[in-house]
Structures are given as C-alpha cells and as structure tokens.
GUTI-253940 format. One record per atom (N, C-alpha, C): residue number from 1; residue in three letters; chain; x negated, y negated, z negated. Coordinates in steps of 0.02 Angstrom, whole numbers. Example, Ala and Ser with C-alpha at 12.3 -4.5 7.8 and 13.67 -1.06 7.14 Angstrom:
+-----+-----+-------+--------+--------+--------+
!   n ! res ! chain !     xx !     yy !     zz !
+-----+-----+-------+--------+--------+--------+
!   1 ! Ala !     A !   -660 !    284 !   -390 !
!   1 ! Ala !     A !   -615 !    225 !   -390 !
!   1 ! Ala !     A !   -660 !    165 !   -390 !
!   2 ! Ser !     A !   -642 !    112 !   -354 !
!   2 ! Ser !     A !   -684 !     53 !   -357 !
!   2 ! Ser !     A !   -645 !     -2 !   -394 !
+-----+-----+-------+--------+--------+--------+
This chain:
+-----+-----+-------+--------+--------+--------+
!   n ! res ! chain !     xx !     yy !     zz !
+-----+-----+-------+--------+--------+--------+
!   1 ! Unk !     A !  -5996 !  -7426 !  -7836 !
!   1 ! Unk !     A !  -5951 !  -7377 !  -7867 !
!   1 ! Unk !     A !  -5910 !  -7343 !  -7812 !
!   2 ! Unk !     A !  -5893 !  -7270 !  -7821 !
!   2 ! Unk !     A !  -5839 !  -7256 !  -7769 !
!   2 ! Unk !     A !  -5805 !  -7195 !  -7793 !
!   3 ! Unk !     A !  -5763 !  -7238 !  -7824 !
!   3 ! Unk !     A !  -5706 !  -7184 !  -7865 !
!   3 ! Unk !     A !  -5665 !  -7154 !  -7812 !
!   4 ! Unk !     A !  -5629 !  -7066 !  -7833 !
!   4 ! Unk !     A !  -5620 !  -7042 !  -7814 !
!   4 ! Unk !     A !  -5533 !  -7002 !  -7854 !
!   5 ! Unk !     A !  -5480 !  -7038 !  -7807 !
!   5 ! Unk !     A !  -5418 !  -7025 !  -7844 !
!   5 ! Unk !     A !  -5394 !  -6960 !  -7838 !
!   6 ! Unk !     A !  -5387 !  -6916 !  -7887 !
!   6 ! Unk !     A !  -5382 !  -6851 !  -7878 !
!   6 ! Unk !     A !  -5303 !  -6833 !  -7834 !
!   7 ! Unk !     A !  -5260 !  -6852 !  -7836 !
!   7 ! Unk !     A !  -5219 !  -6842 !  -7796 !
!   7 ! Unk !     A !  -5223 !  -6867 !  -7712 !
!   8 ! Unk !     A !  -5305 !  -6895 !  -7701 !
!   8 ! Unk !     A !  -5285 !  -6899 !  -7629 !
!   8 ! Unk !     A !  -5351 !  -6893 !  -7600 !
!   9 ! Unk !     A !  -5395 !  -6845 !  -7640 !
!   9 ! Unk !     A !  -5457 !  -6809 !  -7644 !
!   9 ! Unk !     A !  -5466 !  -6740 !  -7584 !
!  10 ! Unk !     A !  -5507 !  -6754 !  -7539 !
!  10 ! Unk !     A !  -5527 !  -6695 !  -7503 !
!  10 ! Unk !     A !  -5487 !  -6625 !  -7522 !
!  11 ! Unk !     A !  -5433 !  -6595 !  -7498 !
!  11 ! Unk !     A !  -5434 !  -6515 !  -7531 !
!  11 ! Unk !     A !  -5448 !  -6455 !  -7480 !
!  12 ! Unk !     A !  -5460 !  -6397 !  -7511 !
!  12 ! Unk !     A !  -5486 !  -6346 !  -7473 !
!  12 ! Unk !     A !  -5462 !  -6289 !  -7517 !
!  13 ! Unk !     A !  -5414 !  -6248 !  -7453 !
!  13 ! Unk !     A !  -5401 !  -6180 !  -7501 !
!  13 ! Unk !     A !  -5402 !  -6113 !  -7463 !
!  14 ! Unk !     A !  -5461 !  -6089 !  -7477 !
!  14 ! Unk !     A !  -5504 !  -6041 !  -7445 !
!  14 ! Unk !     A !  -5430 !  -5969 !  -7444 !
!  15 ! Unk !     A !  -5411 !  -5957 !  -7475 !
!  15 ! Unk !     A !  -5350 !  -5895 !  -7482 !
!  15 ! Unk !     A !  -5296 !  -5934 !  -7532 !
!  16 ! Unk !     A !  -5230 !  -5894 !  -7523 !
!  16 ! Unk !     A !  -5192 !  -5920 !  -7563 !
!  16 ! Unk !     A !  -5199 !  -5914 !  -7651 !
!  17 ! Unk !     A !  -5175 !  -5987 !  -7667 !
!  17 ! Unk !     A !  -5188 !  -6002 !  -7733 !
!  17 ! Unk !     A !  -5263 !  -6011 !  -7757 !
!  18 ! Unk !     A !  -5301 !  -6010 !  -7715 !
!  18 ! Unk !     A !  -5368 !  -6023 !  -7730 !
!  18 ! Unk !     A !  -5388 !  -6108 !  -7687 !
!  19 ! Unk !     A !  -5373 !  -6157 !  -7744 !
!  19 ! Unk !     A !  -5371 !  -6223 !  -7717 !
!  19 ! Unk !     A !  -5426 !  -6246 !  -7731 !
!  20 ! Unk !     A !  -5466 !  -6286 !  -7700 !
!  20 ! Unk !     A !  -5512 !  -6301 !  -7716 !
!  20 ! Unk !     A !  -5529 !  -6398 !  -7697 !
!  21 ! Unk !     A !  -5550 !  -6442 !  -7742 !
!  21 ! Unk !     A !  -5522 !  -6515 !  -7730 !
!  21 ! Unk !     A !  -5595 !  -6526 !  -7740 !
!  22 ! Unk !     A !  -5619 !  -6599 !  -7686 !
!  22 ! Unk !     A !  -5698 !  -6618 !  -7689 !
!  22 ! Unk !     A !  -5683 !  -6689 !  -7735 !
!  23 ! Unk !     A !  -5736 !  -6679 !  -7785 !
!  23 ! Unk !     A !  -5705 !  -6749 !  -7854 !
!  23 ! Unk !     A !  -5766 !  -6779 !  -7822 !
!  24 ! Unk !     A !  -5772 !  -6865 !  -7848 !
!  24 ! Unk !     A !  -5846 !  -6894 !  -7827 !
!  24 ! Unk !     A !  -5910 !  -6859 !  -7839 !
!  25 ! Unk !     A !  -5954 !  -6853 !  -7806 !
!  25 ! Unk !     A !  -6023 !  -6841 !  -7771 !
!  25 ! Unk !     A !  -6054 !  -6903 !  -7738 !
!  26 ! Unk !     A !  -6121 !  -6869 !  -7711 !
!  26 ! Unk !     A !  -6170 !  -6867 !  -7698 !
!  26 ! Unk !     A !  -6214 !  -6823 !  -7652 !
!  27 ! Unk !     A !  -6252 !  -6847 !  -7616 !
!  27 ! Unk !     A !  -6312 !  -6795 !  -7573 !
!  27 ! Unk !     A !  -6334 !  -6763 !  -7652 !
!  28 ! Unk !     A !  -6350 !  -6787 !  -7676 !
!  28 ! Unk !     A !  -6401 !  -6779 !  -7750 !
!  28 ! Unk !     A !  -6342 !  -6694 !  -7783 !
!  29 ! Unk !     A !  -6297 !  -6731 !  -7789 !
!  29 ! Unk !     A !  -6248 !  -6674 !  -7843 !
!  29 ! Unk !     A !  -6176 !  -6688 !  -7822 !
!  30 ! Unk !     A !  -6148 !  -6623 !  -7831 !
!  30 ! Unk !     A !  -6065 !  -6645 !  -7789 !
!  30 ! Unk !     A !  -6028 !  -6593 !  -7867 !
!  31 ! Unk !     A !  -5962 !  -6627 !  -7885 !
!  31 ! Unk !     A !  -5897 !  -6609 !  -7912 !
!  31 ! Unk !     A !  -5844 !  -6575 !  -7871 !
!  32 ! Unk !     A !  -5816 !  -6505 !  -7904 !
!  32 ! Unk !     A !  -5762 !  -6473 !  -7878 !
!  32 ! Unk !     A !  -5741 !  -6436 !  -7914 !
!  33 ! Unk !     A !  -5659 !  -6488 !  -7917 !
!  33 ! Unk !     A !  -5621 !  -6459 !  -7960 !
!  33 ! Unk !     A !  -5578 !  -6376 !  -7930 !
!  34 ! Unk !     A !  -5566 !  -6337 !  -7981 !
!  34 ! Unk !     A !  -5531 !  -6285 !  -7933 !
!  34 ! Unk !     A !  -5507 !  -6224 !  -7975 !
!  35 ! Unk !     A !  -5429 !  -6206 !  -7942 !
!  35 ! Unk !     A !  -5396 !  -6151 !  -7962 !
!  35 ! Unk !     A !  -5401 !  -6087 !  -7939 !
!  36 ! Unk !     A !  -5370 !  -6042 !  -7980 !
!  36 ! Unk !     A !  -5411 !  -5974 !  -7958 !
!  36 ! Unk !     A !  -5354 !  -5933 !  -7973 !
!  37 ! Unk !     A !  -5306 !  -5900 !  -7942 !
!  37 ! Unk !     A !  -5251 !  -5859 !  -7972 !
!  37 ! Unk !     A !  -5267 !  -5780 !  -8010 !
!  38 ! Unk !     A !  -5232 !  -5763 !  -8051 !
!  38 ! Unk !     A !  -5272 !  -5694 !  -8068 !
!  38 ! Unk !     A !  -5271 !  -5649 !  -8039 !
!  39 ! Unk !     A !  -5344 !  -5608 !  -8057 !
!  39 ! Unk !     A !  -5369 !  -5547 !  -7997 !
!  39 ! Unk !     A !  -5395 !  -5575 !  -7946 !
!  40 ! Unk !     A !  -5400 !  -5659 !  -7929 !
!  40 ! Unk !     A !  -5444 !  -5663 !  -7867 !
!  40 ! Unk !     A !  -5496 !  -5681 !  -7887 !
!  41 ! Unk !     A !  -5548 !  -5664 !  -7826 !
!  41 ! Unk !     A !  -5611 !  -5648 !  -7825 !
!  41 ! Unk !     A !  -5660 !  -5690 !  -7771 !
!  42 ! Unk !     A !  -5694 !  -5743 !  -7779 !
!  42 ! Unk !     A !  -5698 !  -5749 !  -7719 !
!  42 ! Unk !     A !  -5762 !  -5696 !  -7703 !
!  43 ! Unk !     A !  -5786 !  -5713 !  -7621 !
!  43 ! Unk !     A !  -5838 !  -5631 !  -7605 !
!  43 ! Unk !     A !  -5906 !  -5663 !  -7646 !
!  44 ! Unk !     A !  -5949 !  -5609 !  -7642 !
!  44 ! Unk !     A !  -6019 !  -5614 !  -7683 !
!  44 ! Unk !     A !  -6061 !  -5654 !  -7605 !
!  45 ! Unk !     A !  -6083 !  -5690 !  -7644 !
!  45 ! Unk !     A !  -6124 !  -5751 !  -7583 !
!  45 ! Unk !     A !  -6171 !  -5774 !  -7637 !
!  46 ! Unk !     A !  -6222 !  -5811 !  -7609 !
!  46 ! Unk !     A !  -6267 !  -5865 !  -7634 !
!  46 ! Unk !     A !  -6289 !  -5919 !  -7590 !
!  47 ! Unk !     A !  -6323 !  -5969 !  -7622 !
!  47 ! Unk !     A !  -6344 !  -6034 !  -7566 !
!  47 ! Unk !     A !  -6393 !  -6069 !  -7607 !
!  48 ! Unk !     A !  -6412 !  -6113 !  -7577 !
!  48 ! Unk !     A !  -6476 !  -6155 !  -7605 !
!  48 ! Unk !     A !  -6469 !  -6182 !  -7670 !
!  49 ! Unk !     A !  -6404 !  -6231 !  -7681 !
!  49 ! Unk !     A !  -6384 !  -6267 !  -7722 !
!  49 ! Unk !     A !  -6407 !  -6214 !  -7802 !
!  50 ! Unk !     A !  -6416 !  -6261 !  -7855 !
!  50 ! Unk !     A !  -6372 !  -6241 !  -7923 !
!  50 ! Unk !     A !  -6328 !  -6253 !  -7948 !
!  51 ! Unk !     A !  -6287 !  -6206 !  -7967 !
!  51 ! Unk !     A !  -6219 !  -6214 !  -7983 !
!  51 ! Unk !     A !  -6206 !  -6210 !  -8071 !
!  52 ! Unk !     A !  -6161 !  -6252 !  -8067 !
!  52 ! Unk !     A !  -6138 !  -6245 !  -8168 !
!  52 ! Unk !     A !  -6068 !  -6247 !  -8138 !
!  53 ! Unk !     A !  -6045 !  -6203 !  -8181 !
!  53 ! Unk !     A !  -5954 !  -6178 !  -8156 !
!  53 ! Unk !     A !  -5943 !  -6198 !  -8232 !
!  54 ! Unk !     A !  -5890 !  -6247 !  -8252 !
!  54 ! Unk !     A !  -5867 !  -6277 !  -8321 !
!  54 ! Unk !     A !  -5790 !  -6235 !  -8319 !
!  55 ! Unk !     A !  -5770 !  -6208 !  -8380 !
!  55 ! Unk !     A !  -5717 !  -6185 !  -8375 !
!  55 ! Unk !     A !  -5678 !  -6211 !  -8404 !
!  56 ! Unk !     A !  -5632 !  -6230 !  -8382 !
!  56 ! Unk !     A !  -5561 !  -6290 !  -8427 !
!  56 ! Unk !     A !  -5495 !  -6251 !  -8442 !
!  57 ! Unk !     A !  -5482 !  -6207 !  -8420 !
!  57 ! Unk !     A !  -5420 !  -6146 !  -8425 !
!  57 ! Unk !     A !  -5409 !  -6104 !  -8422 !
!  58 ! Unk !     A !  -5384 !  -6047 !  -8448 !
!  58 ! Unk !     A !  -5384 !  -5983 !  -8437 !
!  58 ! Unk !     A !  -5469 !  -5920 !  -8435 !
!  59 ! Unk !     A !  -5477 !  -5903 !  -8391 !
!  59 ! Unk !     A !  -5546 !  -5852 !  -8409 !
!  59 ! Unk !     A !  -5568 !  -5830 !  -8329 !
!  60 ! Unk !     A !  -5626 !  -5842 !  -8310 !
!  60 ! Unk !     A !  -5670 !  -5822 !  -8267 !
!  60 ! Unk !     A !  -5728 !  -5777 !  -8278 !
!  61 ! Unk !     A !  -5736 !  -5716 !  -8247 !
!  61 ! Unk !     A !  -5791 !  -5676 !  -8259 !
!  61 ! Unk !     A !  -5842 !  -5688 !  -8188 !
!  62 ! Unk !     A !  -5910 !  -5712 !  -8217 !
!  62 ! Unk !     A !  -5943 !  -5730 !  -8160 !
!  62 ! Unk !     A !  -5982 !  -5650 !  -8153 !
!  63 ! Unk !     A !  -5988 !  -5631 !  -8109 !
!  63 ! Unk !     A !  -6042 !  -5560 !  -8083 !
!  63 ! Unk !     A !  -6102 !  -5576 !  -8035 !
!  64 ! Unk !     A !  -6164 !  -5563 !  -8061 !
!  64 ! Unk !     A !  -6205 !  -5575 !  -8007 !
!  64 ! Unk !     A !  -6241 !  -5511 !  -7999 !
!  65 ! Unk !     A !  -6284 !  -5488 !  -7958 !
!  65 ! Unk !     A !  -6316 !  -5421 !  -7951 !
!  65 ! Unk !     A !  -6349 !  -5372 !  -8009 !
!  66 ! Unk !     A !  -6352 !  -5426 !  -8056 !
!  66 ! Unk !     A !  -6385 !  -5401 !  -8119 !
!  66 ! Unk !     A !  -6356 !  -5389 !  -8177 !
!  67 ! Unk !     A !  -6302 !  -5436 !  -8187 !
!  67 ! Unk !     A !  -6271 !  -5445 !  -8259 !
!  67 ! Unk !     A !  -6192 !  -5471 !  -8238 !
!  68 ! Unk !     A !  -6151 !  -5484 !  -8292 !
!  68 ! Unk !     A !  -6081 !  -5548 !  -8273 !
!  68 ! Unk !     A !  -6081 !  -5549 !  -8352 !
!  69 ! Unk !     A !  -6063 !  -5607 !  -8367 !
!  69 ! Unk !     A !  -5995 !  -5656 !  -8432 !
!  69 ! Unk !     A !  -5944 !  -5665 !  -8403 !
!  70 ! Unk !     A !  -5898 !  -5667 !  -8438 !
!  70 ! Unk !     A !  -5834 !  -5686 !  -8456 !
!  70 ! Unk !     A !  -5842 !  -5762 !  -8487 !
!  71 ! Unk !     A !  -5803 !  -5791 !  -8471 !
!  71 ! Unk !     A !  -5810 !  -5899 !  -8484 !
!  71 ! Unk !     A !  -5716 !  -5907 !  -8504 !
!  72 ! Unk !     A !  -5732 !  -5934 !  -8574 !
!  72 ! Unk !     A !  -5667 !  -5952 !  -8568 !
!  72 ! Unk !     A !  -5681 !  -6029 !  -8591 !
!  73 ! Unk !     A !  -5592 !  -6055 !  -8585 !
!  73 ! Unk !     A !  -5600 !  -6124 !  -8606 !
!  73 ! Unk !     A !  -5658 !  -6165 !  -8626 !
!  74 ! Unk !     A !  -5689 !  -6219 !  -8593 !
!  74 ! Unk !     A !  -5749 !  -6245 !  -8610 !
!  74 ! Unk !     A !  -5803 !  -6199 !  -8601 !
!  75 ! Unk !     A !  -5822 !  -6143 !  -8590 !
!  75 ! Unk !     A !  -5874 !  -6103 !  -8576 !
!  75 ! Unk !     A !  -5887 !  -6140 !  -8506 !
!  76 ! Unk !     A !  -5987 !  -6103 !  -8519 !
!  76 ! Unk !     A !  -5976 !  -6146 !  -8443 !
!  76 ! Unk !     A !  -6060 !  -6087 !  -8440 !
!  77 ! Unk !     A !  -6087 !  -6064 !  -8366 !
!  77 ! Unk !     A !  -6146 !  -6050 !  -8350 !
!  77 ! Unk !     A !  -6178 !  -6076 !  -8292 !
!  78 ! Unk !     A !  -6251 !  -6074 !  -8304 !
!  78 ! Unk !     A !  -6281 !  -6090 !  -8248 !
!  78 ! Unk !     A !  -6297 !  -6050 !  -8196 !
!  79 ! Unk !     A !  -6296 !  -6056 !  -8149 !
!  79 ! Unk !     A !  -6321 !  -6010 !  -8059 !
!  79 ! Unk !     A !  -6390 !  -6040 !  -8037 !
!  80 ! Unk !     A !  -6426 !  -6007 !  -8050 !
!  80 ! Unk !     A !  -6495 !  -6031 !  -7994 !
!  80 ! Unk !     A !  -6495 !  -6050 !  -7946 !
!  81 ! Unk !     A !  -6512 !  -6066 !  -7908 !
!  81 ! Unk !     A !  -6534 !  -6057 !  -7817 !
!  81 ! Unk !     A !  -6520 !  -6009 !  -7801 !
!  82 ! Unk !     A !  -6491 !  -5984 !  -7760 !
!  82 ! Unk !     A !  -6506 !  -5913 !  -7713 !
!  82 ! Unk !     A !  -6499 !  -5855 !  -7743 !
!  83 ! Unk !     A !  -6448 !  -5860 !  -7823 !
!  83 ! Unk !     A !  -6436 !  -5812 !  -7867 !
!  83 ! Unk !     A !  -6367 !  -5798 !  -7823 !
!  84 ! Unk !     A !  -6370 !  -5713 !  -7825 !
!  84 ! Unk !     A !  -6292 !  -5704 !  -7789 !
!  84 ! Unk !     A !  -6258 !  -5686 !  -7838 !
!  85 ! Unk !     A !  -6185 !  -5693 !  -7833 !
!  85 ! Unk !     A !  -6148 !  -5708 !  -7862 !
!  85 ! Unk !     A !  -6084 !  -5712 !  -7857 !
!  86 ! Unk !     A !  -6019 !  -5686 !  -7890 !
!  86 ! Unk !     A !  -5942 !  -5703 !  -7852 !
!  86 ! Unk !     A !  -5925 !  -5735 !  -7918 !
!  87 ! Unk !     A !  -5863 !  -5754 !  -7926 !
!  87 ! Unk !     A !  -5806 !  -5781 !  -7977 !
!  87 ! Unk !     A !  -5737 !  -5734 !  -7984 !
!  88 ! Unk !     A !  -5744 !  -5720 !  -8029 !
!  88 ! Unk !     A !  -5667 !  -5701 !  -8027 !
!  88 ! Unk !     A !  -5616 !  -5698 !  -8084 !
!  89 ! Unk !     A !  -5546 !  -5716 !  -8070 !
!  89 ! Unk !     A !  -5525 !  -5742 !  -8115 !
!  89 ! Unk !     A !  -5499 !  -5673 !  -8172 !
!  90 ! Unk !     A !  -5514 !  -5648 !  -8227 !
!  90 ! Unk !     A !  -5507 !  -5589 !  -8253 !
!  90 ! Unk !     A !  -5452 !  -5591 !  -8286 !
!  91 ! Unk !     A !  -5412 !  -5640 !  -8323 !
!  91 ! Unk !     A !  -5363 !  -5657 !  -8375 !
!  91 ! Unk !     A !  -5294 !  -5660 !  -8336 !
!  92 ! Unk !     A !  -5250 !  -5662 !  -8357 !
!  92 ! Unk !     A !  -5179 !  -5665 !  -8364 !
!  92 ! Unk !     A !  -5163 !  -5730 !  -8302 !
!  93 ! Unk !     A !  -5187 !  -5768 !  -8324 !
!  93 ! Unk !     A !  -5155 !  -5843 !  -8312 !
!  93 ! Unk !     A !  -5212 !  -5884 !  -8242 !
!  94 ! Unk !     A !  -5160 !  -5926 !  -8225 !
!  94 ! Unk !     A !  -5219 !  -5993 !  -8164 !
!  94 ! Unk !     A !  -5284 !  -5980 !  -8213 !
!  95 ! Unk !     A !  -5326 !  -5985 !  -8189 !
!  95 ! Unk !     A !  -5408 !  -6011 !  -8205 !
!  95 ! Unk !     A !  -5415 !  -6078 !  -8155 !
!  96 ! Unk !     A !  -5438 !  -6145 !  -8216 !
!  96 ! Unk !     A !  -5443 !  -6211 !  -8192 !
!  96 ! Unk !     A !  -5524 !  -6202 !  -8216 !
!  97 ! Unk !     A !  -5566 !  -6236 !  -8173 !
!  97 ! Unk !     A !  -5648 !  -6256 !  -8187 !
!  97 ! Unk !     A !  -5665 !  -6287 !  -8142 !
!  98 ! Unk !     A !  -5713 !  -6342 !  -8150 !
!  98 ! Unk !     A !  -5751 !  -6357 !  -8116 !
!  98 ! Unk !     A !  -5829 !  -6350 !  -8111 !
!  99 ! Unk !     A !  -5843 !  -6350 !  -8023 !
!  99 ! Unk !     A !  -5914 !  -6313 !  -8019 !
!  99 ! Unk !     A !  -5955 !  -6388 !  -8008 !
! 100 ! Unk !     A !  -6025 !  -6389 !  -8026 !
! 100 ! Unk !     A !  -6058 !  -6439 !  -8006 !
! 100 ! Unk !     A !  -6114 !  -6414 !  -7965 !
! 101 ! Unk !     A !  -6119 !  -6467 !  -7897 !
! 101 ! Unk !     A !  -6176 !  -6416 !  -7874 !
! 101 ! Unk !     A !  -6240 !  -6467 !  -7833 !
! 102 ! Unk !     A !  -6289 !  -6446 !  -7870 !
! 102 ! Unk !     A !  -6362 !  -6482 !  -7853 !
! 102 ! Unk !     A !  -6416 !  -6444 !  -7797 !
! 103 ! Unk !     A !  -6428 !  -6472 !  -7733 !
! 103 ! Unk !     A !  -6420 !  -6523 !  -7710 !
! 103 ! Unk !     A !  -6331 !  -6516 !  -7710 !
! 104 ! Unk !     A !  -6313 !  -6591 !  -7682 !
! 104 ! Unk !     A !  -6239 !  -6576 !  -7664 !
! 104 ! Unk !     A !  -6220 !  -6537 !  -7587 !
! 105 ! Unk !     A !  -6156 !  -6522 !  -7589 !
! 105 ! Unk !     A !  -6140 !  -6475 !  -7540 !
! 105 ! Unk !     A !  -6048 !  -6504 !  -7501 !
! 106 ! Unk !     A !  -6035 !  -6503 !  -7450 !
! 106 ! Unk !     A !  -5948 !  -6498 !  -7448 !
! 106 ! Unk !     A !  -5931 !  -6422 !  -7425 !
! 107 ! Unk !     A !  -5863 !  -6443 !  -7412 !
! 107 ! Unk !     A !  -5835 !  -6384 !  -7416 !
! 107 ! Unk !     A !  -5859 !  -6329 !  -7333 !
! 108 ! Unk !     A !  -5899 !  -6373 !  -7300 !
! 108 ! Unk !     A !  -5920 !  -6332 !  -7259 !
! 108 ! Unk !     A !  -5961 !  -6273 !  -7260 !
! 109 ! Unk !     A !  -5973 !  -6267 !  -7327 !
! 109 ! Unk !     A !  -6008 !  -6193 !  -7360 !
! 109 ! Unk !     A !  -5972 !  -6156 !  -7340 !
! 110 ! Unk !     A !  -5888 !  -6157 !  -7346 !
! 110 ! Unk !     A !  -5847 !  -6109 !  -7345 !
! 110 ! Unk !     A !  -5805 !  -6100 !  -7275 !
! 111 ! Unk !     A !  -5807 !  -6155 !  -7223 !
! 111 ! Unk !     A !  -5783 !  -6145 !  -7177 !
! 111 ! Unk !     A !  -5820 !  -6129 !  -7114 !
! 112 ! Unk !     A !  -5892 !  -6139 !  -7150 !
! 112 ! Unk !     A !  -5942 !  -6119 !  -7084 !
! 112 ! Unk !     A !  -5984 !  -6061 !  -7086 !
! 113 ! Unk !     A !  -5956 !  -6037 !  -7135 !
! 113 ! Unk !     A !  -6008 !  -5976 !  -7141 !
! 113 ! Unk !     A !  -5977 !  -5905 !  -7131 !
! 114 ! Unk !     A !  -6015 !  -5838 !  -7095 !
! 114 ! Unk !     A !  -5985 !  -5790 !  -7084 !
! 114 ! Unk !     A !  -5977 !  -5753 !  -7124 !
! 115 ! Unk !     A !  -5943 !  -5710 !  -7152 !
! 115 ! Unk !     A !  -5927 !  -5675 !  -7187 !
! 115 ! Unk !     A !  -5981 !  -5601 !  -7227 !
! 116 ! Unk !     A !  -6002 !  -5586 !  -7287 !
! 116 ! Unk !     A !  -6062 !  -5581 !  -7285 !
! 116 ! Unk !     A !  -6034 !  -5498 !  -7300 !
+-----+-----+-------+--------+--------+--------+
C-alpha cells in the first residue's frame, strides 16, 4: 500500500492560482488533483497519456482542435492520446477536478517542456 496524505503531497503550480497536487499513482496511471482560477487557460498541448479530467467544482470548458464541452460538477471527459487540447476554467468561481492519466506521468510534463 502507499497512501498518499493530501496535505503533504507533491505540489506544482504552473501560473498563479493554477495549483496542481500529485494524489497516489503509478507507472500504470497517475491522480491530480487541481485548481483552476477563472478565465485561466492552460496552453493547447497534447502527450501520449489518456486523460479523464473529473470535475468536482465549479465549470471547465475543455477545447480541442475539433470540438469543446463545458463539464460541470461531476461531469467528467475523456482525451485520447495525442488529442490536443487546453482546459479552461469558463465559470465565475475556482474550478476543482481531477485529471487521471494512463500511462502515468509527473509533473515533469510541465516543467520540461518548451513552450508550444
């Protein structure tokens, strides 16, 4: 077993108010919990992994090259592989969700990569 106490959990916060916390994982599949202030966006990127973004608060509009939803409370969609894609928070209020992502990934997605 290797529980993972959320108050003393990996964090990563790519711009302000955009927090992002690593919950237990796996090589296999990784948890990340994460806030999103309104109007932010993060940039349109893609990567290997598949992603399911679960929405627990407030409202996220996902956009990918083709289409976007809007996800509120408990809404949740899936990301392919190599589907591009941004997040952004569209509503009033924090947007809380967590993303799950297969294979798993850390946060070095976001600190090693150049800007696209």
């Amino acid at each position: 077993m290797k529980p993972v106490n959320f108050d003393n959990a990996e964090t990563y916060e790519p711009d302000d108010g955009w927090r992002r916390v690593s919950l237990a994982g796996s090589d296999q599949f990784t948890f990340e919990w994460f806030e999103k202030p309104p109007g932010h966006s993060s940039p349109m990127h893609d990567h290997e992994n598949e992603q399911v973004c679960l929405v627990l608060e407030g409202e996220l509009t996902i956009f990918t090259e083709n289409d976007d939803v809007t996800l509120s409370r408990f809404d949740s969609v899936l990301l392919e592989s190599w589907e591009r894609h941004r997040v952004e928070n569209t509503g009033d209020e924090t947007a809380v969700a967590v993303d799950v992502f297969a294979p798993g990934r850390g946060f070095d997605f976001w600190t090693d990569r150049d800007d696209e």
